[in-house]
N, C-alpha and C positions, 0 to 999 in steps of 0.2 A: 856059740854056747854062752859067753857076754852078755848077748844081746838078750837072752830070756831073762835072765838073772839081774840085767839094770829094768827092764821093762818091768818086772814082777815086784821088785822092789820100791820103783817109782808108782805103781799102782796101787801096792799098798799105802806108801805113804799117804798119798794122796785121800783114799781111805779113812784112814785113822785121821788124819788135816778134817777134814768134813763130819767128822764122828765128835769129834774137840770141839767142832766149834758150834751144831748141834746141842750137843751137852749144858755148852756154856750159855747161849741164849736159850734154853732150857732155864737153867737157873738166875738169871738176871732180869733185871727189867730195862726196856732200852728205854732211855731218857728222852733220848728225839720224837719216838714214838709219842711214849705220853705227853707233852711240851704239845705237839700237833692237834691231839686229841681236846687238849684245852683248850688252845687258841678258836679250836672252830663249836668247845662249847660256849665259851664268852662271846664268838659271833655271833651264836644266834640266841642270848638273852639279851632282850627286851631293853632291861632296866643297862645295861653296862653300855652297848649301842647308843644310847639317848643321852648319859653319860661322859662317854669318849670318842665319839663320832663314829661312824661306820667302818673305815679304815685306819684303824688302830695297830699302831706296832707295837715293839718291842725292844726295851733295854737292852744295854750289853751285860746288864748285871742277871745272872742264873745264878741262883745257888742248891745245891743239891743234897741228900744226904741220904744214903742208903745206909738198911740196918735188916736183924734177920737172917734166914740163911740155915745153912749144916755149920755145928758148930759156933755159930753166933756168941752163946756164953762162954767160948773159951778164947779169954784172954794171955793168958801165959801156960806153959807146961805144969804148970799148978793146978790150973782147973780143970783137967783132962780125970774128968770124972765118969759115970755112968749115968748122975741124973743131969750132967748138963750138955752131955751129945743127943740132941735132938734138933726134929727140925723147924724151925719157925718160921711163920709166911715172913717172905719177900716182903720189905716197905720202901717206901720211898717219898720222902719229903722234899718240894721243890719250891722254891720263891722265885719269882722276877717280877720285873716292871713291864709297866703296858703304857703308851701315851697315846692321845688321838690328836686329832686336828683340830680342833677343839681347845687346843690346850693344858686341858686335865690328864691325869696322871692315876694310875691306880697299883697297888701293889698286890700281886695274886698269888696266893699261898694254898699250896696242893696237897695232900695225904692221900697217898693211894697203896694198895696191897694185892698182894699176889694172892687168890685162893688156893689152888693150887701146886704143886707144885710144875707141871707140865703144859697147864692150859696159860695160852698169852693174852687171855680175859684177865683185864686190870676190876678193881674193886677201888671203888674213888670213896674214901672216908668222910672227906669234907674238902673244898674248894669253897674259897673264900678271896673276896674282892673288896681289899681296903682302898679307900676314895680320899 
């Protein structure tokens, strides 16, 4: 009789574990993703290639900032209002460095946004490659 009731309960967990964490990447945008996404569209411009040679890495420095969201405008139980629970596309701003073999150095600054809320089609604002 145990045995159904750990079984049934572990299954559910298990469940709801997978439904959480659906949800959550639902509402996020993964950083590694976009970060990959970049690096292999700088691979294949022209001008950045000729630039910072073919095999081009990457700093330790990432910096990131996400903004947007459910609830976004509320900062304290003060602003728990009715025009500011709504919900705003996902963004996400990212800077790092790039070096080639070559020498040269660039720094590449991302804005990208969620249209959606469910679909994991980014929306790139602007990407930009300072030299």
């Amino acid at each position: 009789f145990f045995k159904i009731g750990f079984t049934s309960g572990f299954v559910c967990a298990m469940a709801v574990a997978v439904l959480v964490s659906a949800a959550s990447s639902a509402f996020r945008i993964n950083k590694d993703t976009m970060f990959r996404f970049i690096l292999k569209k700088l691979r294949e411009e022209h001008i950045v290639c000729s630039r910072l040679g073919d095999e081009f890495k990457t700093g330790d420095f990432i910096a990131t900032s996400r903004t947007g969201g459910f609830l976004s405008k509320v900062k304290t139980w003060r602003d728990v209002k009715p025009a500011n629970i709504s919900m705003e596309p996902r963004r996400m701003q990212m800077m790092f460095q790039v070096s080639g073999p070559t020498g040269a150095s660039a720094m590449v600054s991302v804005d990208a946004f969620k249209s959606t809320t469910f679909s994991q089609v980014l929306s790139y604002r602007s990407i930009a490659v300072d030299f």
